[in-house]
C-alpha positions, 0 to 999 in steps of 0.5 A, spaced: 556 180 619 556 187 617 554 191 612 558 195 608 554 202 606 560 202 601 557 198 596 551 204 595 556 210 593 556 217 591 551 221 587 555 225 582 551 231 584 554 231 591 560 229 590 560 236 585 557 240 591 563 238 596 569 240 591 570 247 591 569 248 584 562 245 584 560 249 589 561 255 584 558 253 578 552 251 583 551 258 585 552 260 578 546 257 576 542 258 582 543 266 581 541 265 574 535 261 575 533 266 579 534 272 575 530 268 570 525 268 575 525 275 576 525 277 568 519 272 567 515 275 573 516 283 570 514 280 563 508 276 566 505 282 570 504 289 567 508 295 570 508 303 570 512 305 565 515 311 564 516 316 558 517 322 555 516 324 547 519 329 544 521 333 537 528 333 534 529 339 537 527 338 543 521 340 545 516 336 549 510 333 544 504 335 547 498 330 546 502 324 543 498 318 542 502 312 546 498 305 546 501 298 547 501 294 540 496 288 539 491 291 546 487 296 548 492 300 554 494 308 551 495 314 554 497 321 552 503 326 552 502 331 558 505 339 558 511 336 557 511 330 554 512 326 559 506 319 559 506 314 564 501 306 561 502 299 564 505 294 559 511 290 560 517 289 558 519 286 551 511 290 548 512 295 543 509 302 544 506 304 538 506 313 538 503 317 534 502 325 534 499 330 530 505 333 525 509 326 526 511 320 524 508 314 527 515 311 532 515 304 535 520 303 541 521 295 545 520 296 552 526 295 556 528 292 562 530 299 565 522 301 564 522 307 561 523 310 554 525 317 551 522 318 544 525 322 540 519 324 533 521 326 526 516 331 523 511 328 518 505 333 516 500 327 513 495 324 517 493 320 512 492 313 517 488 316 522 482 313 524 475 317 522 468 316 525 463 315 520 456 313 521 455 307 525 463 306 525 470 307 524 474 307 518 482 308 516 483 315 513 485 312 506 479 308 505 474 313 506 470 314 499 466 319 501 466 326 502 467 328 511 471 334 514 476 333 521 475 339 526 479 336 532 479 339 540 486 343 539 481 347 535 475 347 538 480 350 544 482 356 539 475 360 541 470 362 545 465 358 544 458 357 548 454 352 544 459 346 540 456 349 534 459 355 535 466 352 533 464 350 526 465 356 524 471 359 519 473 351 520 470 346 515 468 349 507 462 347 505 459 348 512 456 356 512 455 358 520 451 364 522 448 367 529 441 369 529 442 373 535 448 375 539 444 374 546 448 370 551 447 362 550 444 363 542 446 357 539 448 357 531 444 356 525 449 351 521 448 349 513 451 345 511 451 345 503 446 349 502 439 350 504 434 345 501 427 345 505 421 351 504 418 349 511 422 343 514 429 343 518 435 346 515 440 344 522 444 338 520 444 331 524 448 331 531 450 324 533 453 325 540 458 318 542 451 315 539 445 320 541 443 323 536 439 331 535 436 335 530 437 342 533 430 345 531 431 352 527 431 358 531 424 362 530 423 370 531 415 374 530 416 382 532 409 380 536 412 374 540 419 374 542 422 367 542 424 366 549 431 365 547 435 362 543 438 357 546 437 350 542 438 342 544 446 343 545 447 348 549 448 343 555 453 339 552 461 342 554 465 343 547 471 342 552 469 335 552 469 334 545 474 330 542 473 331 535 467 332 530 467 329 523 462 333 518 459 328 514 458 332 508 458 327 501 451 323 500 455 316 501 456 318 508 449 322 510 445 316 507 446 311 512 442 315 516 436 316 511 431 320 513 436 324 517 441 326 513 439 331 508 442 336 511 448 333 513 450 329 519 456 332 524 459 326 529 461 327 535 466 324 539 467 325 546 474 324 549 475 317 553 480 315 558 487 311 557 491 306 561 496 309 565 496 314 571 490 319 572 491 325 569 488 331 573 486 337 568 484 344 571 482 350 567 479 356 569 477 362 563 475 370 564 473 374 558 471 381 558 465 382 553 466 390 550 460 394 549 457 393 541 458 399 536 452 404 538 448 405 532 447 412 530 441 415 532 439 423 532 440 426 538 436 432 542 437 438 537 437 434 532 430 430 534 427 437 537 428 439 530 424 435 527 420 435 531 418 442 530 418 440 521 414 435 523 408 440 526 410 445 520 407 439 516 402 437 519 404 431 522 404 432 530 402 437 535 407 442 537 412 442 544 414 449 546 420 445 550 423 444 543 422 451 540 429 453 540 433 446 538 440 450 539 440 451 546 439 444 548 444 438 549 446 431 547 440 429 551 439 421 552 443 416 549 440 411 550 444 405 547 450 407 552 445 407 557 443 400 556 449 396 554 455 395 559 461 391 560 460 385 562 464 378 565 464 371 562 467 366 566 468 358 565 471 353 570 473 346 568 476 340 572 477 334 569 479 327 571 482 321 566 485 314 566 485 307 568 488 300 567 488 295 560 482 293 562 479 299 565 478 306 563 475 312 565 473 320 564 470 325 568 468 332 567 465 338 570 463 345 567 461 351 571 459 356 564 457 363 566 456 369 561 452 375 563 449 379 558 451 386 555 444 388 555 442 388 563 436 382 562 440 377 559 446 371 561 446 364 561 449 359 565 450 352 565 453 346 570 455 340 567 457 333 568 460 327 563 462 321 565 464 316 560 467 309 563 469 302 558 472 296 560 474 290 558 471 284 560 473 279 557 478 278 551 472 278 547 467 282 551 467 290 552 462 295 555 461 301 556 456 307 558 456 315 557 453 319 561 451 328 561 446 330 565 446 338 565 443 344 567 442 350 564 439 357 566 437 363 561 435 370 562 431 372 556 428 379 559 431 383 553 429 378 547 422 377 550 421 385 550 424 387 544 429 391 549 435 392 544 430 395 539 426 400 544 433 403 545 433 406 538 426 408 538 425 411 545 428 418 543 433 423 547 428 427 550 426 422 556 432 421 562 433 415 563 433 415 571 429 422 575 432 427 581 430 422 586 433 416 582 426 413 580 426 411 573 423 416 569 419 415 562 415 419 557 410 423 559 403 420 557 403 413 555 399 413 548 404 413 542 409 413 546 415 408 548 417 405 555 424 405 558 428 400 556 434 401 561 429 400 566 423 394 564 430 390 563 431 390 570 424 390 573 421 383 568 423 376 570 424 372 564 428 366 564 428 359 562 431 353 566 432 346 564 435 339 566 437 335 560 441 328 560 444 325 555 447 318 555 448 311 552 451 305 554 454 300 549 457 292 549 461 290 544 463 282 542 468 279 538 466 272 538 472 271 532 477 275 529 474 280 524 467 279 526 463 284 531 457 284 535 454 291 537 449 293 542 447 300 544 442 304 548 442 312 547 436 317 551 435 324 550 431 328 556 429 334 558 425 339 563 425 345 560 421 351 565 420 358 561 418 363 567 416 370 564 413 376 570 411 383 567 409 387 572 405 393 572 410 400 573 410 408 571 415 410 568 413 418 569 407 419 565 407 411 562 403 407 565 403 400 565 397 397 569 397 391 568 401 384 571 401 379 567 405 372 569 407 366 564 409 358 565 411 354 561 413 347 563 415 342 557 419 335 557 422 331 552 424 325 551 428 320 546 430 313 545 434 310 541 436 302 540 440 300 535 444 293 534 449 292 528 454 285 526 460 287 522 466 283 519 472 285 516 477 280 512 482 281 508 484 275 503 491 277 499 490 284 496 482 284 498 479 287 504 472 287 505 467 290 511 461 288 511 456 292 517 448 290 518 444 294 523 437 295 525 434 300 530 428 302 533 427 310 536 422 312 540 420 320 541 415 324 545 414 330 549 408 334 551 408 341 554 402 344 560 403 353 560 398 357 564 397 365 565 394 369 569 393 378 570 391 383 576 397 381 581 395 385 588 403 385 588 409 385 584 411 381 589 408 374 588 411 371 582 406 366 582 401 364 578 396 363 585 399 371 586 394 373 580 386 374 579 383 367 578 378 370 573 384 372 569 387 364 569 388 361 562 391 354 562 393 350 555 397 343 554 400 339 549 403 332 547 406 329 541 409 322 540 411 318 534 416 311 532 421 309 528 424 303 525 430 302 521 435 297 518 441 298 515 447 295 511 453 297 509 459 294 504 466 297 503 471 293 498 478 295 497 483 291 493 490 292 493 490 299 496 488 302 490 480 302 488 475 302 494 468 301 493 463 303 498 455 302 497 449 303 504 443 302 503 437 304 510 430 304 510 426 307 514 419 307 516 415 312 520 409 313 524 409 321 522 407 318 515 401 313 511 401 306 510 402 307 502 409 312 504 410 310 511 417 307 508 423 310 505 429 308 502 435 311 501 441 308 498 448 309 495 454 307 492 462 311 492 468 309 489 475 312 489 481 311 486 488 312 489 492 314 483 499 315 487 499 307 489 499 306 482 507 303 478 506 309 475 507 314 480 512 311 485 517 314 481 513 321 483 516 322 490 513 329 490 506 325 491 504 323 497 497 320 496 492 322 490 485 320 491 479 321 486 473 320 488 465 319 486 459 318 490 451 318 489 447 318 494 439 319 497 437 322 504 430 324 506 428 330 510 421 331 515 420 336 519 414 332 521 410 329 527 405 326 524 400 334 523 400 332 516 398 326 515 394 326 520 387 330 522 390 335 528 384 337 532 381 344 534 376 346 541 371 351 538 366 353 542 359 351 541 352 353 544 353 347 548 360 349 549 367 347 547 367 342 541 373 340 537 374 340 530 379 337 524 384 343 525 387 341 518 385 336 512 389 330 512 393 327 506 394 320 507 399 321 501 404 325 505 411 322 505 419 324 505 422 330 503 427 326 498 435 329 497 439 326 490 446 328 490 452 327 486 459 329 488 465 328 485 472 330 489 479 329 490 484 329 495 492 330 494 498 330 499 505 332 496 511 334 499 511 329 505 503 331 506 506 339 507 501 341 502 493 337 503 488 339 497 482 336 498 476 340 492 469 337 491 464 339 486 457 336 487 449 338 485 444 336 490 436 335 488 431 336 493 423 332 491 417 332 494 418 339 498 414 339 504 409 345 503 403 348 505 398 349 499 396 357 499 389 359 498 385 367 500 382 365 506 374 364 504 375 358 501 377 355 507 384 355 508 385 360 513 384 357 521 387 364 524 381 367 521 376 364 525 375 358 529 372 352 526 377 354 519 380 349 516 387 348 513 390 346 507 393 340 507 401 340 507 403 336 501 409 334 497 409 340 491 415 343 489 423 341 488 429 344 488 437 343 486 443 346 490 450 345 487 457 348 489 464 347 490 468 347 496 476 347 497 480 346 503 488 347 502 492 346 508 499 348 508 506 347 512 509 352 511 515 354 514 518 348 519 525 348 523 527 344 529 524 350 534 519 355 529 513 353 524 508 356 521 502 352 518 495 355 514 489 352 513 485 356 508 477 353 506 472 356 501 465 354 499 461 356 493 454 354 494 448 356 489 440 354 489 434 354 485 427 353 485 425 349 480 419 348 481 413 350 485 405 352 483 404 357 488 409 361 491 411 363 498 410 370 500 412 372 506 410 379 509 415 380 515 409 383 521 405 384 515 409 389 513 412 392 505 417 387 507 416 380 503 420 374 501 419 371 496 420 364 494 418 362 487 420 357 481 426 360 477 430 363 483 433 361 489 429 360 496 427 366 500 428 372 495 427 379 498 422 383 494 420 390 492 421 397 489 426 399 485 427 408 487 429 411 483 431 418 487 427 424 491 422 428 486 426 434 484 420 438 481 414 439 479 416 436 471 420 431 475 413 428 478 409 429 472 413 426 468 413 420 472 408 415 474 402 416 478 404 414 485 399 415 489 393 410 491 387 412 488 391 413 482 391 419 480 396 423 478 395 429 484 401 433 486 400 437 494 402 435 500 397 430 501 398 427 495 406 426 491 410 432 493 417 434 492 422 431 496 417 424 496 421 417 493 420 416 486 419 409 484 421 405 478 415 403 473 417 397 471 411 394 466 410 401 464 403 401 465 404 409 468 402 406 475 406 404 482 402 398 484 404 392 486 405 389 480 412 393 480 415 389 485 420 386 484 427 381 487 431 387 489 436 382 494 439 375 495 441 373 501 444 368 500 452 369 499 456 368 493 462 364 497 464 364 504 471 362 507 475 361 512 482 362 513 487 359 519 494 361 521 498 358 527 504 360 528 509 356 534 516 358 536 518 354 543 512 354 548 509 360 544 503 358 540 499 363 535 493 362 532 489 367 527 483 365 524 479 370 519 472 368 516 468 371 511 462 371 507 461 375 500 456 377 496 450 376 500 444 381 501 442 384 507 435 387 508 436 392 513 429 393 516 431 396 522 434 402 518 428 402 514 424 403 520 428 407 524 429 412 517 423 413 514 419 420 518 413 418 521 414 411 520 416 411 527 412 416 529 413 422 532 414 420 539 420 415 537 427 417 535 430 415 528 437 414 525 441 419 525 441 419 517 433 421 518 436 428 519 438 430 513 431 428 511 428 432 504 426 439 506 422 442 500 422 450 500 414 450 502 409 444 503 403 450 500 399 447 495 399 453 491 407 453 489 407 446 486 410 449 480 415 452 483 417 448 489 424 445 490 428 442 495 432 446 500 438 440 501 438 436 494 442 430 494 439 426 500 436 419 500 431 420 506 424 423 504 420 428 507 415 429 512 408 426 509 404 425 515 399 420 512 404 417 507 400 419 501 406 418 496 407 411 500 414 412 501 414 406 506 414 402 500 420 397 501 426 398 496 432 397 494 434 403 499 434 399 504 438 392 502 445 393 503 452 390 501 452 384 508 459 381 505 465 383 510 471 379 513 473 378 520 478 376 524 474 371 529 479 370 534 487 371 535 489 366 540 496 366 543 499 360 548 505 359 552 507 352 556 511 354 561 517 349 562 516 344 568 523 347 571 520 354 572 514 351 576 519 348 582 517 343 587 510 344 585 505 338 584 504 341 577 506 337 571 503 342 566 501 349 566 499 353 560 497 360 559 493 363 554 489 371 552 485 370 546 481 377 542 474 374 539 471 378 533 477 384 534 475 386 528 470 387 522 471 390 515 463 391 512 459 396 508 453 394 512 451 400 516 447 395 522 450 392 528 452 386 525 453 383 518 453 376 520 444 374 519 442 368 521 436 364 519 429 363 522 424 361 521 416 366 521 411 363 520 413 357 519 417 358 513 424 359 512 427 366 512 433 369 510 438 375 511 433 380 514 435 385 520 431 386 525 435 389 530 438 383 533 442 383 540 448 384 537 456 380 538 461 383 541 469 384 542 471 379 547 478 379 551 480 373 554 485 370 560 485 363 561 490 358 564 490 349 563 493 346 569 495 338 569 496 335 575 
């Protein structure tokens, strides 16, 4: 029988394939499948997306900040505004730029996107970074300033420090010397140690260093002045927040006294890798010459000086009329040099990956011969995302850096004043030539600053690395490790020379080899919520840091050759060798708690405790808390109707911080080697106080800040008063009591203590303003002022310090503010004979004896302040205050198109200087007769005949003049510091005109280049001053152990700098 197949049927399916219209419904959802498939597949995996961000007007936004929503993935606009980041399709970008409104854009299914950014000045949701964290801009309580690599780039800058000048109120920047790779001396409101530090805490990507004050002794030239910085690249920097207010220092407790500086190094974002070369020229100009007698002039007084009785006789300078110009020796020594920096730098990444890589060749040579300073750089800073809930990371600076110090170490800036115009620098022959005998006489400065071989190298790295966990949303787990090292070689060979009749016989070599080193671990947990209207943060840490170093420095004398440069080049016999070391340890822990509820009142508090090895189990731990609130007026009913107002904020904090400037000399019993009759023996070098603890700071602040007219006008004021306690000093008592270990070996010193308290108390102000803005040109400014004043309010025993043991003292005592300068009041020269008897006696046996050899006419009339009839000490008095009433800053940027200016003036009014290398060089005979003077001395006071039998009739031949006669001996004692010699040290001066220009892509053609900007910039164009030295702009340092102020001593002097630059992206 057979089976019919019939009975199975047919599926629905195949009888729809086989009709015609089912075959094309059937390809229909074929080809739809797939192209689901396909859009699944591109939203699944990350692709290149392609953009570019520009003005309304056009114009490429140059750095925009472009970042995936809800993950770590960004990068940055290039030259022309043009990014590439891995994202998918259907993510939200979300970019941002400084000066614009945040914008967000849905990527496509094309892949790219265009952006087009409406202006907006207000900056007010940025992110800052604070003291072991980050915060929104709105939420802040504290007082902390901005300062962002675009203007970091504005100058010329060596040493990072540099660039804080002019930028941020509050914050008052000097510069000790003008040699190459000197770094800065910052203050940071207001000075508030006698003996301790007064630089501000540097925290780098987590390392933290306290660059030490610089040091001057006109007896031992500090070998450079570079410090702890001078190995970091500022081209590296991202952005440094200045830590100003007491709620933000404290969390660094004993550190943070004097401020605290967060740096932040620039990291890589997601997408392509971006390439960045650039290369700088600068052309440094020849300093202003101080002006000094020349040949006549000096033959002239040569011969007045043999007249009185102060110098042998020179028949070459018998007829000054007949002699030329002679040397200038400022002209000889200072030349037009070349400063050059290269850069190449490489950043980039994916969402799970990022890197940055840079490095730097930095090369200046100084316009003194002897002087330069080079460095070569590296950083390297990588994260990645392991994990959705785990993150590492790790930074790394290694560098070295080299510093040629022949013209600081021999004074060679000062001996080109002093030597006088009658030596030539060079012979007939092309020898160097000199004086012509050696005793009382000065070396040629042009040739020692070739022929020495001073320099320092060193070899720092720095470096950290960090883990992140997020085991839940809201809550971080912080780990890091942070390392400071450095290697550091001082070289000096001084070899032995004649330069015409003066001798130098004697070679002498110097090494010094030091090493540093630093750790520091910290971990921190912190949890942010937000429940409704309340959003609560809460941070605790703890850390542990370590330090130590120790320094091995030998010399020896007699070379047979100045060939060899070693130490085994010398005599034995001649061999001195010394070493040091030093250690110490810290443990801290510290919390934080900021709570803001309905973006309206913030509260903050920290606290940090610190305990050190430096101090006694009593005070070995300090405490250091705050507490801020902030009230944000504009999120308030009754504002919104205030459209003006964009953001007003009112803020109050309070706030302790700590100084120490110490490494355990103080509490503990140093030891000295004193010889014996058996030998070396050692001894206490000090007495120890167990008692010893924490320089402690209290401040108080109340700020505001006001956005308005859609954040085009920013005004941010504090006012605040700080005040210093158990002040570190050094009791101060006649050295046969005991208390003077430079009198003799076996001495002991007085114990330092905490004896003594100050107050600062200031007001800063910061205006930003734009100006003027359309669619192709706009203006902004930026305007900062600082006014800061100090007191001393307590001190049993004053500090007085006589600069090189001579008339010139700083003085700082109870009542007054710190580092006051001190001296005599004069009153004019003696006119006559009546003029000087009707006056006090001023000769030193005190009584009243008019001739030559006592007061004479044409001699300095001093004030007699007690009325006692007598000038003695008792008549000095403050004749100078270094410190200056305000300091400014003034920024303007212009941008047209592609063009970019930059002006930015700086100032300080109100300040004294005390010019000690004009009173050295003006005084007759103060220098001796062998050296030269300032042309001023040449208007010296003649009187009509030095004959003892005139005194009665006696006049001045050129009355009217402020420089006293010739007095061999000084009899009168006209060297006695006055206020002849401190002048106005205010002036305004314009820092640097940048102009920049980015060249549009379509005139760079088929070129592998995405951007190229090009730049000139002038630094220090001009100054406008009343001060007579080379530069108003003193710094602070430190002489014998004390910090001094606003005293001149003929530093090496900043120059005029003319720039070419050009930025390449690849």
């Amino acid at each position: 029988m057979r089976k019919n197949n019939d009975c199975r049927g047919t599926r629905p399916g195949i009888q729809l394939w086989k009709s015609l219209p089912g075959r094309l419904l059937s390809l229909v959802l074929l080809a739809c499948v797939l192209a689901a498939g396909q859009v699944w597949g591109q939203n699944a995996s990350p692709r290149t997306i392609e953009g570019r961000v520009l003005s309304k007007s056009g114009e490429p936004v140059v750095g925009a900040n472009i970042q995936v929503r809800g993950s770590k993935v960004a990068t940055a606009t290039d030259a022309n505004g043009k990014f590439n980041i891995y994202a998918r399709i259907g993510d939200v970008l979300d970019i941002s730029a400084v000066g614009y409104r945040t914008q967000r854009v849905t990527i496509g299914a094309e892949g790219t996107v265009r952006i087009a950014m409406e202006t907006d000045f207000g900056h007010m949701d940025d992110v800052v970074v604070v003291g072991y964290g980050q915060m929104k801009r709105t939420d802040l309580s504290s007082a902390q300033t901005t300062v962002t690599s675009k203007d970091i780039g504005e100058t010329v800058n060596t040493t990072l420090d540099q660039a804080l000048q002019g930028r941020a109120a509050g914050v008052y920047v000097s510069s000790p010397s003008g040699q190459p790779g000197a770094g800065a001396n910052v203050v940071i409101r207001g000075i508030s140690s006698i003996t301790a530090g007064t630089q501000p805490l540097y925290v780098i990507d987590g390392v933290q260093i306290r660059p030490g004050d610089f040091s001057d002794d006109p007896n031992s030239h500090p070998t450079g002045f570079a410090n702890a910085l001078s190995g970091i690249n500022p081209d590296d920097i991202e952005s440094m927040n200045i830590l100003e207010g007491p709620a933000a220092t404290a969390i660094f407790g004993a550190a943070g006294a004097n401020g605290v500086i967060m740096i932040t190094t620039k990291h890589g974002k997601a997408g392509d890798t971006k390439i960045s070369a650039s290369t700088t020229w600068t052309i440094q100009d020849k300093p202003k010459e101080l002006p000094v007698m020349n040949l006549q002039q000096y033959a002239t007084f040569r011969n007045d000086a043999a007249a009185a009785g102060g110098a042998p006789s020179d028949p070459s300078f018998a007829n000054p009329s007949v002699l030329g110009p002679g040397t200038d020796w400022q002209a000889a020594l200072y030349r037009r040099t070349l400063l050059q920096k290269h850069t190449l730098s490489l950043s980039g990444g994916n969402d799970k990956t990022t890197f940055y890589l840079s490095g730097e060749y930095f090369s200046q040579e100084g316009v003194a011969p002897g002087s330069g300073f080079n460095r070569a750089s590296t950083r390297i800073n990588l994260d990645n995302k392991v994990r959705p809930w785990l993150k590492l990371g790790l930074n790394l600076n290694p560098s070295y850096t080299t510093e040629k110090v022949n013209t600081t170490n021999a004074g060679i800036v000062q001996l080109a004043v002093y030597q006088n115009p009658s030596v030539p620098v060079k012979n007939p022959d092309g020898t160097w030539a000199g004086p012509v005998s050696t005793q009382y006489q000065y070396t040629n400065p042009v040739a020692l600053s070739y022929i020495n071989n001073d320099y320092n190298k060193g070899l720092g790295v720095i470096g950290g690395g960090y883990v992140d966990l997020t085991p839940i949303k809201g809550l971080t787990i912080h780990t890091e490790a942070n390392t400071n090292l450095n290697y550091t070689n001082n070289y000096q060979f001084h070899p032995s020379y004649q330069f015409g009749g003066y001798v130098n016989a004697t070679t002498v070599a110097y090494v010094n080899t030091y090493n540093s080193w630093w750790w520091n671990w910290h971990s921190r947990i912190q949890y942010d919520t937000k429940i409704g209207l309340h959003s609560i943060s809460v941070m605790a840490g703890h850390e542990a840091q370590a330090y130590g170093g120790g320094a091995l420095n030998g010399q020896r004398q007699d070379y047979v050759t100045n060939s060899i440069q070693d130490l085994s080049g010398g005599a034995q016999a001649t061999s001195i060798a010394n070493s040091t070391r030093y250690d110490g340890a810290q443990e801290s822990y510290f919390g934080r708690l900021n709570y803001v509820y309905n973006d309206r009142y913030i509260l903050g508090a920290t606290l940090r405790a610190d305990g050190s090895s430096n101090f006694g189990p009593d005070n070995r731990w300090g405490y250091f808390p705050s507490v801020s609130v902030a009230w944000r007026i504009s999120q308030e009913n009754f504002m919104k109707n205030i459209k003006s107002v964009n953001d007003l904020k009112l803020r109050f904090e309070v706030g302790t911080s700590g100084n120490s400037a110490q490494t355990g000399g103080g509490y503990y019993a140093a030891l000295q080697s004193v010889p014996t009759a058996w030998g070396t023996g050692f001894l206490s070098s000090n007495f120890s106080n167990l008692k010893l603890k924490w320089e402690s700071d209290k401040t108080y602040n109340v700020g505001v800040d006001l956005h308005m007219f859609n954040n085009r006008i920013e005004l941010i004021a504090d006012a605040y008063k700080k005040y210093t306690t158990n002040l570190l000093t050094q009791s101060v008592y006649p050295f046969y009591d005991g208390g003077d270990i430079a009198y003799s070996a076996g001495y002991i010193q007085w114990p330092e203590g905490n004896v003594g308290s100050m107050w600062n108390k200031g007001l800063t102000v910061t205006l930003n303003t734009v100006n003027f803005a359309t669619k192709q040109f706009q203006w902004k400014t930026g305007f900062n002022i600082s006014f800061d004043k100090n007191q001393v309010t307590y001190l049993p025993t004053p500090y007085i310090t006589s600069w090189n043991s001579t008339q010139a003292q700083f003085q700082t005592v109870a009542g007054q503010p710190l580092s006051m300068i001190t001296g005599y009041i004069a009153q004019g020269l003696f006119k006559n004979y009546a003029d000087i008897t009707s006056h006090a006696v001023q000769t030193a046996n005190g009584v009243m004896t008019v001739s030559p050899q006592g007061t004479w006419v044409g001699d300095i009339k001093f004030k007699d302040l007690n009325k006692d009839n007598v000038i003695n000490a008792s008549d000095r008095t403050t004749i100078g205050n270094p410190w200056p009433k305000y300091t400014f800053g003034f920024n303007n940027e212009f941008t047209y198109k592609g063009f970019d200016l930059n002006v930015l003036v700086i100032g300080s009014i109100g300040n004294d200087i005390l010019n000690y290398f004009k009173y050295y060089n003006t005084i007759p005979l103060d220098n001796g007769v062998y050296g030269n003077y300032l042309k001023a001395t040449a208007g010296y006071a003649r009187p009509s005949s030095y004959n003892i039998a005139d005194s009665s009739t006696v006049t001045l031949t050129n009355p009217g003049g402020t420089v006293p006669r010739i007095a061999p001996g000084d009899p009168n004692g006209n060297n006695r510091m006055s206020n002849l010699w401190v002048e106005n040290g205010s002036y305004v001066r314009v820092k640097n005109v940048a102009l920049s220009y980015v060249v549009p892509t379509r005139y760079l053609g088929h070129m592998p280049i995405r951007g190229l900007r090009v730049g000139v910039n002038v630094q220090n164009l001009f100054t406008i001053t009343k001060y007579s030295g080379y530069d108003p702009e003193i710094g602070i340092v430190k002489y014998q152990g004390v910090n001094m102020v606003g005293i001149d001593t003929g530093r090496y002097p900043n120059v005029r700098m003319y720039t070419g630059s050009m930025v390449l992206d690849f």
